[in-house]
C-alpha positions in Angstrom: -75.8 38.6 -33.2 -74.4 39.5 -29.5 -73.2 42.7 -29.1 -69.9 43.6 -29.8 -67.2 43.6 -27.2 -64.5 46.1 -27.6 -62.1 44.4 -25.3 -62.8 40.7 -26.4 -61.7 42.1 -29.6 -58.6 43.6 -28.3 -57.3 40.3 -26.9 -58.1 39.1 -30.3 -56.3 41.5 -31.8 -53.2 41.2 -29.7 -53.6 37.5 -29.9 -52.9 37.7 -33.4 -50.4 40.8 -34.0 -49.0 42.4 -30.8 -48.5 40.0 -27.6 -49.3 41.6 -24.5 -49.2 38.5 -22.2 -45.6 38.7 -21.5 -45.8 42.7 -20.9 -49.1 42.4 -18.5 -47.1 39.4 -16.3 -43.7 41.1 -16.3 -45.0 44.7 -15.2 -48.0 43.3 -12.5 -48.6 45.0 -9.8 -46.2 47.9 -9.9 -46.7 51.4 -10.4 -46.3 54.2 -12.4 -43.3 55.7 -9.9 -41.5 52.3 -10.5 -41.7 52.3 -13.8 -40.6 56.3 -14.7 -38.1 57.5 -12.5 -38.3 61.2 -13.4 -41.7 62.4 -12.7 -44.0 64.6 -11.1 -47.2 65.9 -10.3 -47.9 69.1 -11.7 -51.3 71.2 -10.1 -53.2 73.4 -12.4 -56.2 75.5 -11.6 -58.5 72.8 -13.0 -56.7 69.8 -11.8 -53.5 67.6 -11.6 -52.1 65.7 -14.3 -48.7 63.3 -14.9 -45.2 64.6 -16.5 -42.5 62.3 -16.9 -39.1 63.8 -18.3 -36.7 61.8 -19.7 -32.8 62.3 -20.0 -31.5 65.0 -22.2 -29.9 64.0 -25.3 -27.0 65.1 -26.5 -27.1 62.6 -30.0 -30.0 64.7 -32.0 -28.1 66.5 -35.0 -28.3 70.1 -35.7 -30.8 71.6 -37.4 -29.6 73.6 -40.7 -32.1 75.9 -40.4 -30.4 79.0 -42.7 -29.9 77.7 -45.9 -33.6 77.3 -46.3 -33.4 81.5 -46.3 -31.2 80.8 -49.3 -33.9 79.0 -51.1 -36.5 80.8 -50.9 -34.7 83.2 -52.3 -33.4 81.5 -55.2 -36.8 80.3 -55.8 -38.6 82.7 -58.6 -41.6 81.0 -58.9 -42.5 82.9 -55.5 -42.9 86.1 -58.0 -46.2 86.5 -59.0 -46.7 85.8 -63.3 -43.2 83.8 -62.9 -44.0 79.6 -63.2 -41.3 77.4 -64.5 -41.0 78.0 -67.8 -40.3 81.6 -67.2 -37.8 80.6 -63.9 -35.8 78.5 -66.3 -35.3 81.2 -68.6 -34.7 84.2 -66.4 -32.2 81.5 -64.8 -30.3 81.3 -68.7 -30.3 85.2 -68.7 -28.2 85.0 -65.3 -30.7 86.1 -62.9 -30.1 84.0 -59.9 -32.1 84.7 -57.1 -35.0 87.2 -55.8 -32.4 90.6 -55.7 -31.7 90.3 -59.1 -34.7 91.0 -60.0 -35.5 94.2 -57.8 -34.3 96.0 -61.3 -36.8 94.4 -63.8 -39.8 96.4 -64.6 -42.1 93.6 -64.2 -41.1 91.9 -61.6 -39.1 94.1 -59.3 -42.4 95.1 -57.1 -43.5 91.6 -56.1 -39.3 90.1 -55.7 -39.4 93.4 -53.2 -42.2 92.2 -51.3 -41.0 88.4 -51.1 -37.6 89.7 -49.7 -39.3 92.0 -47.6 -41.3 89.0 -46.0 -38.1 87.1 -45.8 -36.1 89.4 -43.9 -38.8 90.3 -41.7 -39.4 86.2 -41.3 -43.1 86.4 -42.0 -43.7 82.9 -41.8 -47.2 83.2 -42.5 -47.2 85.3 -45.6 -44.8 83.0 -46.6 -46.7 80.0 -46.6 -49.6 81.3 -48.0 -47.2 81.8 -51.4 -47.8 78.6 -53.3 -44.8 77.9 -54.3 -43.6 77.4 -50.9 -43.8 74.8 -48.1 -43.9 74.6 -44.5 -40.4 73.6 -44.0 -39.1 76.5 -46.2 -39.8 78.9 -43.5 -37.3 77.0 -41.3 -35.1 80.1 -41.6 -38.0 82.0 -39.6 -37.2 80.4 -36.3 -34.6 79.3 -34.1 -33.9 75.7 -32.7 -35.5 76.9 -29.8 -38.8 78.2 -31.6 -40.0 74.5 -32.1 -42.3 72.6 -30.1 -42.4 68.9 -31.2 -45.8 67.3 -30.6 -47.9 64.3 -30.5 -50.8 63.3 -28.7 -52.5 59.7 -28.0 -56.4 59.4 -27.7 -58.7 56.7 -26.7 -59.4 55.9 -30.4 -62.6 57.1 -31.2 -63.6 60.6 -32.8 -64.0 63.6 -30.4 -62.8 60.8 -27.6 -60.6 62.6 -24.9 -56.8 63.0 -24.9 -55.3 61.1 -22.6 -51.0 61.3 -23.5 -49.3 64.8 -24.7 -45.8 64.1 -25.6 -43.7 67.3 -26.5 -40.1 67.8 -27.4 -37.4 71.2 -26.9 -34.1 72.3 -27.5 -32.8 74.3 -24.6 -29.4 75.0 -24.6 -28.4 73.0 -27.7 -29.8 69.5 -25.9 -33.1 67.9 -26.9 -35.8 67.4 -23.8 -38.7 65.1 -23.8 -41.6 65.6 -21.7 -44.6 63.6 -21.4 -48.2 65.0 -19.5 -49.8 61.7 -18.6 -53.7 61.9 -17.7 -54.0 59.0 -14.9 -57.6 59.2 -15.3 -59.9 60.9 -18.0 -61.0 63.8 -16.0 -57.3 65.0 -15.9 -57.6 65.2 -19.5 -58.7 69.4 -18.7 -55.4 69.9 -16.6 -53.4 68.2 -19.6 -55.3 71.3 -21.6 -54.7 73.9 -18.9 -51.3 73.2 -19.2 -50.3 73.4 -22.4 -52.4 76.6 -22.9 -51.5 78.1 -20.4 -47.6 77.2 -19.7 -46.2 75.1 -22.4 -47.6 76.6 -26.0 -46.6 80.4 -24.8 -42.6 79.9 -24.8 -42.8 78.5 -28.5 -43.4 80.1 -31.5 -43.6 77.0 -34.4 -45.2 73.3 -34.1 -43.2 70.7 -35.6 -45.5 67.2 -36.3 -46.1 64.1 -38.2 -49.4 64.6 -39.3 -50.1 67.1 -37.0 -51.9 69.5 -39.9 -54.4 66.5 -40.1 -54.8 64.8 -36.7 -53.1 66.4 -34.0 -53.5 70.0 -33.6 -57.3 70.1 -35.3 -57.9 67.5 -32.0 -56.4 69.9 -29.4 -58.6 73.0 -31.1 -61.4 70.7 -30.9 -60.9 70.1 -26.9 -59.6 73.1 -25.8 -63.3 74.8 -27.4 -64.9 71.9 -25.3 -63.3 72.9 -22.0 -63.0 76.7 -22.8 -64.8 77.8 -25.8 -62.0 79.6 -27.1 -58.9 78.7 -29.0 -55.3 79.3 -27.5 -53.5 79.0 -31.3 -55.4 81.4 -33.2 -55.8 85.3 -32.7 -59.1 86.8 -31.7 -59.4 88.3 -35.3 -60.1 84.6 -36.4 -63.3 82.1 -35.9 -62.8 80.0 -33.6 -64.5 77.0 -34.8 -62.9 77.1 -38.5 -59.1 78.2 -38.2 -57.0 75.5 -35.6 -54.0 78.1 -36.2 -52.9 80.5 -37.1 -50.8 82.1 -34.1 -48.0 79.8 -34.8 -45.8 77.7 -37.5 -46.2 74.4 -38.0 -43.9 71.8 -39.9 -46.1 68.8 -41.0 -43.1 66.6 -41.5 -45.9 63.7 -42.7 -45.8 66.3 -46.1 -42.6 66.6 -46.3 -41.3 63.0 -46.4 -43.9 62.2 -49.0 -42.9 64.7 -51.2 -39.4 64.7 -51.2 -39.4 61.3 -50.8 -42.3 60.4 -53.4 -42.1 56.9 -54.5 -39.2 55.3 -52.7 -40.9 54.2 -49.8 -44.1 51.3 -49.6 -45.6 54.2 -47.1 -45.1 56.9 -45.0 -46.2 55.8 -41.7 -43.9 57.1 -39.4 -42.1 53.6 -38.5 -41.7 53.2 -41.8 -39.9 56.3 -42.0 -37.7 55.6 -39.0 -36.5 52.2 -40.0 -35.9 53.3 -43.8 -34.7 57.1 -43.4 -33.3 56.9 -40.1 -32.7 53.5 -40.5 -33.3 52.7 -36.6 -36.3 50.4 -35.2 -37.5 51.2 -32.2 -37.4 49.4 -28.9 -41.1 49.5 -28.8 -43.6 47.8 -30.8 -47.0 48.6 -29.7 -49.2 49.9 -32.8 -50.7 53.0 -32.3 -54.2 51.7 -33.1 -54.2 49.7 -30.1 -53.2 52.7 -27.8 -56.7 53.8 -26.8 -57.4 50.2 -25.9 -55.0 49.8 -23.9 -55.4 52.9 -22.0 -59.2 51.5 -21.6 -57.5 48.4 -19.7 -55.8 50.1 -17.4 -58.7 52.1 -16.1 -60.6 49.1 -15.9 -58.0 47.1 -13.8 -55.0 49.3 -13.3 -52.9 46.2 -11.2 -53.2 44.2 -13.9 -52.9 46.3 -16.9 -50.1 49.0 -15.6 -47.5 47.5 -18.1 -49.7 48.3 -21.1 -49.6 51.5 -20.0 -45.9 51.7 -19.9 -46.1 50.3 -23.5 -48.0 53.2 -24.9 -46.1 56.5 -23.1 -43.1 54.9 -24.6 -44.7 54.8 -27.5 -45.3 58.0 -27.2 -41.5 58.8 -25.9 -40.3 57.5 -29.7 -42.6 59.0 -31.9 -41.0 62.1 -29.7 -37.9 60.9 -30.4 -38.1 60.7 -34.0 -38.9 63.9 -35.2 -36.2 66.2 -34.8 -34.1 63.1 -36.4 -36.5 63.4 -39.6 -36.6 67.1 -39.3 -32.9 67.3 -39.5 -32.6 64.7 -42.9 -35.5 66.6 -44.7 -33.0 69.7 -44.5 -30.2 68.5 -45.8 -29.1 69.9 -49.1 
């Protein structure tokens, strides 16, 4: 049997399911700077990497962060010895939320200490309470608190990261940038950075999958480059906890729990086109972004429109989440 050929199979692949011929002719022989106006070079202590911004939008709805405060305290399953059965019944005796019970004998000490963790917007006491999710502790941060993330890899386990895409609300408008690695040893400045300049000014993650994929990846690589952990305290061990320093909304949970069963899956196109009910300008499947990244280091004239193909793959899957964030909040 020959040996197998990673990028015969890709124009396979694409043969069959994603056609890149017209995107490698149309996009030949130009450049990165013709392709992504707004962009720059940004110089870190370990290197240079790629960010391309993209224009602010003013379209993304609000986030109703506070009325998740609301439930959680409505919620008396967050008591300790209270489970449905006994919810449904304090609820037919009048009691309505977490306050109304700081006057029962049994349960006034642990309704105190819930409130208390409310009001002081201990997000991670909170989640540890099993009768609470990630997105309950909305109320714990501001618009401004969340850092939307997603990363693209060459496709293989423990393979470097070669696209960071991150999202922001400053000033009530939604930002997207974009840290590029041109070539796999910028991979370390694309680490640098976030470390160092991006993950300080935020205080919550929000993902699709990120619990799973995502940040466990960047915990992974930022031990290779620097044996330590930039999301986790120095109380914690490094190679077991990915975080712990900050919040993260898995918004991949989310959809398939509130929305268990109506959906064929929960990828997140599916979600965009049947939730959002938008498709996006780009089809490129994610599977085939390490490949192509592969192709454009091995001919980068050629290949550069591939390359396009996958950042704004990247751009959408920004895009998206504060959309879904903002429909698995409504009442």
């Amino acid at each position: 049997m020959p040996p197998f050929n990673r990028f015969e199979y890709f124009e396979s692949y694409s043969s069959q399911d994603f056609d890149i011929t017209k995107i490698v002719d149309t996009y030949k022989g130009k450049s990165l700077e013709d392709l992504f106006n707004k962009q720059q070079v940004i110089s870190t202590g370990l290197g240079d990497l790629l960010e391309i911004s993209w224009d602010i939008f003013n379209d993304i709805p609000s986030l109703n962060l506070s009325h998740t405060r609301v439930n959680v305290l409505k919620n008396l399953k967050t008591v300790y010895y209270i489970g449905e059965h006994t919810e449904n019944y304090l609820y037919k005796r009048g009691v309505r939320n977490l306050f109304d019970l700081l006057s029962h004998l049994k349960y006034s000490k642990f309704a105190k200490t819930i409130i208390k963790q409310v009001n002081n917007k201990d997000f991670y006491s909170l989640t540890q309470n099993k009768y609470l999710y990630d997105i309950d502790t909305s109320f714990c941060f501001s618009k401004q608190d969340f850092l939307f993330i997603d990363i693209e890899t060459l496709g293989i386990y423990d393979s470097p990261i070669i696209l960071v895409g991150i999202g922001f609300f400053k000033k009530e408008k939604y930002h997207i940038l974009q840290f590029f690695a041109r070539g796999i040893e910028e991979e370390i400045a694309i680490c640098e950075h976030l470390r160092k300049n991006i993950f300080p000014r935020f205080k919550c993650f929000v993902s699709y999958n990120g619990k799973s994929f995502d940040i466990p990846y960047l915990a992974n690589r930022f031990l290779y480059y620097f044996d330590a952990n930039p999301m986790i305290s120095e109380d914690d061990t490094p190679y077991k906890d990915y975080n712990t320093k900050y919040g993260h909304i898995d918004l991949y949970h989310n959809c398939r729990r509130k929305y268990k069963g109506q959906y064929e899956n929960y990828k997140l196109t599916t979600i965009e086109e049947q939730l959002l009910n938008w498709k996006r300008d780009n089809e490129l499947p994610s599977n085939l972004v390490g490949l192509c990244y592969r192709k454009y280091l091995k001919d980068p004239h050629t290949y550069i429109g591939l390359i396009k193909e996958c950042i704004e793959h990247n751009y959408y899957d920004i895009l998206s989440l504060p959309l879904i964030f903002s429909k698995l909040l409504e009442k």
